[in-house]
C-alpha positions as CSV (number, residue, x, y, z in Angstrom):
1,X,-0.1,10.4,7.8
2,X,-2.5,12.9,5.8
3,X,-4.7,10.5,2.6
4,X,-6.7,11.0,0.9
5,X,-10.4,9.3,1.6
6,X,-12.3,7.5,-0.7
7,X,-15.9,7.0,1.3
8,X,-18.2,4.0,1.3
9,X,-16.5,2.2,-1.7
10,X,-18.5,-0.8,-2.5
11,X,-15.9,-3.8,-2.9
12,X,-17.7,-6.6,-5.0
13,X,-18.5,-8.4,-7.8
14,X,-19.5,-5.1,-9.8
15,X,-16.3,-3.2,-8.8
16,X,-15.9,-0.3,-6.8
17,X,-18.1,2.3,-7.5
18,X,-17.0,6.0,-8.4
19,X,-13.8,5.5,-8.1
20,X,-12.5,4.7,-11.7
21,X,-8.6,4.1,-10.4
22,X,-9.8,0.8,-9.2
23,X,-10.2,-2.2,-11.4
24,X,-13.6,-4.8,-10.7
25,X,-13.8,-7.2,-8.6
26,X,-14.7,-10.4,-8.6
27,X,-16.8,-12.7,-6.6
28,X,-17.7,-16.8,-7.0
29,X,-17.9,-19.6,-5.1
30,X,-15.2,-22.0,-3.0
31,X,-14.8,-25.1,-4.8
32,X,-12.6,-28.2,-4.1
33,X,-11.3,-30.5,-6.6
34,X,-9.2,-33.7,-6.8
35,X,-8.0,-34.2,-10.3
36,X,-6.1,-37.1,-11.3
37,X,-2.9,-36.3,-12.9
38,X,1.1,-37.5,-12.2
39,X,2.7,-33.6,-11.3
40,X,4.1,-34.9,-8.2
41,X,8.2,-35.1,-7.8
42,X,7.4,-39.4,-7.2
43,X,4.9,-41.6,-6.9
44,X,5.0,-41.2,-2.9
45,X,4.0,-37.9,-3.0
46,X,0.6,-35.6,-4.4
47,X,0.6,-32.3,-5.3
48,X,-1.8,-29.2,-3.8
49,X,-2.6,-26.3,-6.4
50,X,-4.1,-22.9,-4.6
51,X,-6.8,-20.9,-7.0
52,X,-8.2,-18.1,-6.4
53,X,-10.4,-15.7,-8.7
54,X,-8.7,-16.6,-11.8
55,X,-6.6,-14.0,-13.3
56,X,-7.4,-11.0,-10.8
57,X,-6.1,-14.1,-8.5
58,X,-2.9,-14.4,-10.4
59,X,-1.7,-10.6,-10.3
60,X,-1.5,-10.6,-6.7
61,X,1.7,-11.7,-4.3
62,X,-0.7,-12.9,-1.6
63,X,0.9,-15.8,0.0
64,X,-0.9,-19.2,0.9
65,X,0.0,-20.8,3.9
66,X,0.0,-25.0,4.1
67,X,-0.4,-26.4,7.6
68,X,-0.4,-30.3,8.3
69,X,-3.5,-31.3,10.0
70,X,-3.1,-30.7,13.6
71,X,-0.5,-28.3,14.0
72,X,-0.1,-24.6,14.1
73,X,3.5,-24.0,11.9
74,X,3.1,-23.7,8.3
75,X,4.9,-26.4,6.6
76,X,5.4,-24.3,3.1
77,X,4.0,-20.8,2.0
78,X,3.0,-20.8,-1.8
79,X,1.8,-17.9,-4.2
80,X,-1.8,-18.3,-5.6
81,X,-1.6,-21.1,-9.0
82,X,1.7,-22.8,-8.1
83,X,1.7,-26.4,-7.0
84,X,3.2,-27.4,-3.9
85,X,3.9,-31.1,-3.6
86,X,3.7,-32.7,-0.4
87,X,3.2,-36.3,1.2
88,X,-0.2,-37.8,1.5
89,X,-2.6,-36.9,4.6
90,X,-4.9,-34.2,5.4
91,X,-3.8,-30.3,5.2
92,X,-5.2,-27.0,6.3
93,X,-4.7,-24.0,4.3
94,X,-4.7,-20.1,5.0
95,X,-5.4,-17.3,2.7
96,X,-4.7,-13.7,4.2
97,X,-7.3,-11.4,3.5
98,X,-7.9,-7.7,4.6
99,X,-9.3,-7.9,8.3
100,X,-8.7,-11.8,8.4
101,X,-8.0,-14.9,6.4
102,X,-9.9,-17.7,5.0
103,X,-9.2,-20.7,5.8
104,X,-10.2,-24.5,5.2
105,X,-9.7,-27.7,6.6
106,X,-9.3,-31.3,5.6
107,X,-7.6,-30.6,2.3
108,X,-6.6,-34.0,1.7
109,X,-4.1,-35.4,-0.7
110,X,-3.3,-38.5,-2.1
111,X,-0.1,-40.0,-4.1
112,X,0.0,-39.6,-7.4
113,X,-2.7,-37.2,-7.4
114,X,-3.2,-32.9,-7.4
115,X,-6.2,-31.6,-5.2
116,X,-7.4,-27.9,-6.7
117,X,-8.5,-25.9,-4.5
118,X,-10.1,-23.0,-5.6
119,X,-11.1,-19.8,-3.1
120,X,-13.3,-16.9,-4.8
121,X,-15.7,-16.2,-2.5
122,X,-13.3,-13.1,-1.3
123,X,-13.1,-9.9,-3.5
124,X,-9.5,-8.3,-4.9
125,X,-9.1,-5.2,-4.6
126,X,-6.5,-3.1,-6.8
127,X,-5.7,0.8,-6.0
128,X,-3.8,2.6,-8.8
129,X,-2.2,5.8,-8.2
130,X,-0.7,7.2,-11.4
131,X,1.6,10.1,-12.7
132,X,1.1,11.4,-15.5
133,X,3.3,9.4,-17.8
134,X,0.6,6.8,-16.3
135,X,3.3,5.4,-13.8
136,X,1.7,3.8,-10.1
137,X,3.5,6.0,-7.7
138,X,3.7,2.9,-4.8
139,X,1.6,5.7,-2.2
140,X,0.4,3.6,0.6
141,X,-3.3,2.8,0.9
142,X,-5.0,2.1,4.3
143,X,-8.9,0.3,3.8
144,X,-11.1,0.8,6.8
145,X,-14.6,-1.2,7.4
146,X,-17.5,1.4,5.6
147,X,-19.5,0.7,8.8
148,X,-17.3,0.3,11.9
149,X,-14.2,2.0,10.9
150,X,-11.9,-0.4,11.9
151,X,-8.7,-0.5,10.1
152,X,-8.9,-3.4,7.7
153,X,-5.3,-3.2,6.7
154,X,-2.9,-1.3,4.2
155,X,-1.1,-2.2,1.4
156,X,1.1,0.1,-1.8
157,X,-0.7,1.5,-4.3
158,X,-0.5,-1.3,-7.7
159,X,-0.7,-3.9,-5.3
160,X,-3.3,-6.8,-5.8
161,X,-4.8,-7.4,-2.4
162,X,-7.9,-10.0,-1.1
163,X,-11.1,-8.4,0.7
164,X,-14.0,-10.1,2.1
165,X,-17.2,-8.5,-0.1
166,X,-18.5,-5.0,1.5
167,X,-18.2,-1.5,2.0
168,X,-15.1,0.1,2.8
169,X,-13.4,3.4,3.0
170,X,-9.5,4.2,1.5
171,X,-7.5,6.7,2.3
172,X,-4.7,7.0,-0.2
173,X,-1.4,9.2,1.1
174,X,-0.7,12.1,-0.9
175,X,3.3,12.2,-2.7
176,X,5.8,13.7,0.1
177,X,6.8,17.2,-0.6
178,X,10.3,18.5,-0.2
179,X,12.1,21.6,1.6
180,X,15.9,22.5,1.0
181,X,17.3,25.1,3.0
182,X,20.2,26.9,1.2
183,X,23.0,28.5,2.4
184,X,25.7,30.0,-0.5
185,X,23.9,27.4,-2.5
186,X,24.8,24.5,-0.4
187,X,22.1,22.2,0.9
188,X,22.4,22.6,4.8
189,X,19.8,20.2,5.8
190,X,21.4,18.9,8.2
191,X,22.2,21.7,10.2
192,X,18.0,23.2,10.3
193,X,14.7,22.6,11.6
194,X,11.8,22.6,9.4
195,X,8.4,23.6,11.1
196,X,5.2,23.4,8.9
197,X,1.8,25.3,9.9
198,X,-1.7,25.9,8.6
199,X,-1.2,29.3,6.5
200,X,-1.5,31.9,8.7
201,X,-1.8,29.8,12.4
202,X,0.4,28.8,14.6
203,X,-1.2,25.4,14.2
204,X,1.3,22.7,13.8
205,X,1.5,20.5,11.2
206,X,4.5,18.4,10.7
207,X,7.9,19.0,11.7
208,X,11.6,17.6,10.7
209,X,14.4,17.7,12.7
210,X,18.1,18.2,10.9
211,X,19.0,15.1,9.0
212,X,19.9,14.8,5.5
213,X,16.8,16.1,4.2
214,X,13.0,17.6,4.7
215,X,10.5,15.4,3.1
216,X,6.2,15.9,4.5
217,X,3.6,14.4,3.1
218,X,0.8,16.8,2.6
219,X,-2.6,17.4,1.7
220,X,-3.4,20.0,-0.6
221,X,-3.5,23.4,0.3
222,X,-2.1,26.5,1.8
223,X,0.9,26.0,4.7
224,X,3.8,28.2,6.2
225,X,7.0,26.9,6.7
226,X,9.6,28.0,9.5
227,X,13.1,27.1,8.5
228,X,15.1,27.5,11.4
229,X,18.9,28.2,11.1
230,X,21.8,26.9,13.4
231,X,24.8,27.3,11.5
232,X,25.6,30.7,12.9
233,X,25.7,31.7,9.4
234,X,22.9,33.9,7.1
235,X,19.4,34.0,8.5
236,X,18.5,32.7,12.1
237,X,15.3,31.7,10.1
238,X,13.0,31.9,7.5
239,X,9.1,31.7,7.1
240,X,7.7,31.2,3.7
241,X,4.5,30.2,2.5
242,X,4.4,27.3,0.0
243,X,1.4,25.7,-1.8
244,X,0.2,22.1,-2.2
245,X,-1.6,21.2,-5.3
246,X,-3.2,17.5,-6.1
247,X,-0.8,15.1,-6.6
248,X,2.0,16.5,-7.8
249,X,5.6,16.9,-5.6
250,X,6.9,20.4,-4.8
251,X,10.1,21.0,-4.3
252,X,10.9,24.0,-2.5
253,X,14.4,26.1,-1.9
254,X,14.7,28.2,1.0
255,X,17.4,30.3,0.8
256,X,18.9,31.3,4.1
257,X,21.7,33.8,3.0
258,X,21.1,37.4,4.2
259,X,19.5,39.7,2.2
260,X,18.5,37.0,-0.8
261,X,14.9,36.1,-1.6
262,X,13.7,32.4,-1.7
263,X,12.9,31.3,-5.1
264,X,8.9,29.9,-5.7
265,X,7.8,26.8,-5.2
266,X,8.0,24.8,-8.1
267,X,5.6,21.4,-8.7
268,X,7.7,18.7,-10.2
269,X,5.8,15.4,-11.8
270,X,7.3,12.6,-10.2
């Protein structure tokens, strides 16, 4: 998939740096509480309560994962600040985090009671990708290690995810660009080929086979595009040159009738 790459962005308690899409992230300590308190469904039963980071903490739909001591199934999967009541005895829990998870041990609950257990010694990281009527356009983002490059993980754009501290690199995908081939003014994607090249090489870039429509995703610049023609009808094929510009989408008609010229590429805000 082309990205975009974001190099050596620091993730940490001061936020990423250069990179003003992001939103700062926070760092603490892991603390473990047992707080008195009757939130349990009876008096047989206590109640665990899964923290982490405070709000930043709350915006994400990172799952926690509840183990009973011992065994290797999770016996229920929670979202960060909502309590999960279960019967006394000891617990382990697991946080998913880019590259790994954090977990801890001996968790223990008692009857009557809620154990807090709050985990901020990770980092959360938060990739926007906006249009311009300031919408996040969901692009997926892939975070490699800043030293290694090993691939961390991915996640969509808007999404709250947990990091441990450190330098990484993103690479955001660019929006998918279009092609419709046009015969008498009838899409007839599903009868063509689309080949796209470097402008002027006969370096391949991408290709789609017939289906019900053309759709690349792109990094900016300069590319040719062979529209190739089986209906038996118009123009065995047609190769146009089409341009990629920042984020937007462009959505491109190729006409394929005989003796008729392809209207320009036009860049449509998604």
């Amino acid at each position: 998939m082309h990205s975009r790459l974001l190099k050596n962005l620091l993730v940490g308690k001061d936020g990423p740096r250069g990179l003003p899409c992001l939103v700062p992230l926070y760092i603490c300590s892991l603390l473990i509480m047992g707080v008195g308190g009757a939130y349990a469904q009876d008096a047989g039963q206590g109640t665990i309560t899964v923290q982490a980071l405070g709000d930043a903490g709350k915006q994400s739909d990172t799952k926690v994962q509840i183990y009973a001591a011992g065994t290797q199934v999770p016996i229920a999967t929670t979202k960060l600040g909502t309590p999960v009541h279960l019967p006394p005895g000891t617990y382990q829990l697991e946080l998913e985090v880019l590259g790994g998870k954090v977990s801890r041990d001996k968790v223990l609950v008692k009857a009557g009671r809620t154990s807090t257990v709050m985990i901020n010694e990770v980092a959360a990281l938060r990739v926007n990708v906006l249009d311009k009527k300031g919408n996040d356009l969901g692009l997926m983002v892939e975070v490699y290690d800043g030293v290694s490059g090993q691939k961390l993980g991915d996640f969509l754009s808007g999404e709250t995810v947990f990091a441990y501290p450190g330098v990484v690199d993103v690479k955001v995908a660019t929006p998918p660009q279009a092609q419709h081939p046009l015969l008498a003014g009838r899409d007839v994607s599903p009868t063509t080929q689309v080949i796209i090249y470097e402008a002027g090489t006969q370096k391949e870039v991408s290709r789609s086979e017939p289906g019900a429509e053309h759709r690349f995703a792109l990094d900016a610049g300069t590319y040719d595009i062979f529209v190739a023609n089986s209906t038996g009808k118009g123009k065995p094929f047609v190769l146009e040159r089409a341009e990629v510009k920042g984020e937007e989408t462009v959505e491109k008609n190729v006409p394929l009738d005989a003796g008729e010229l392809s209207a320009p590429s036009k860049p449509e805000a998604l």
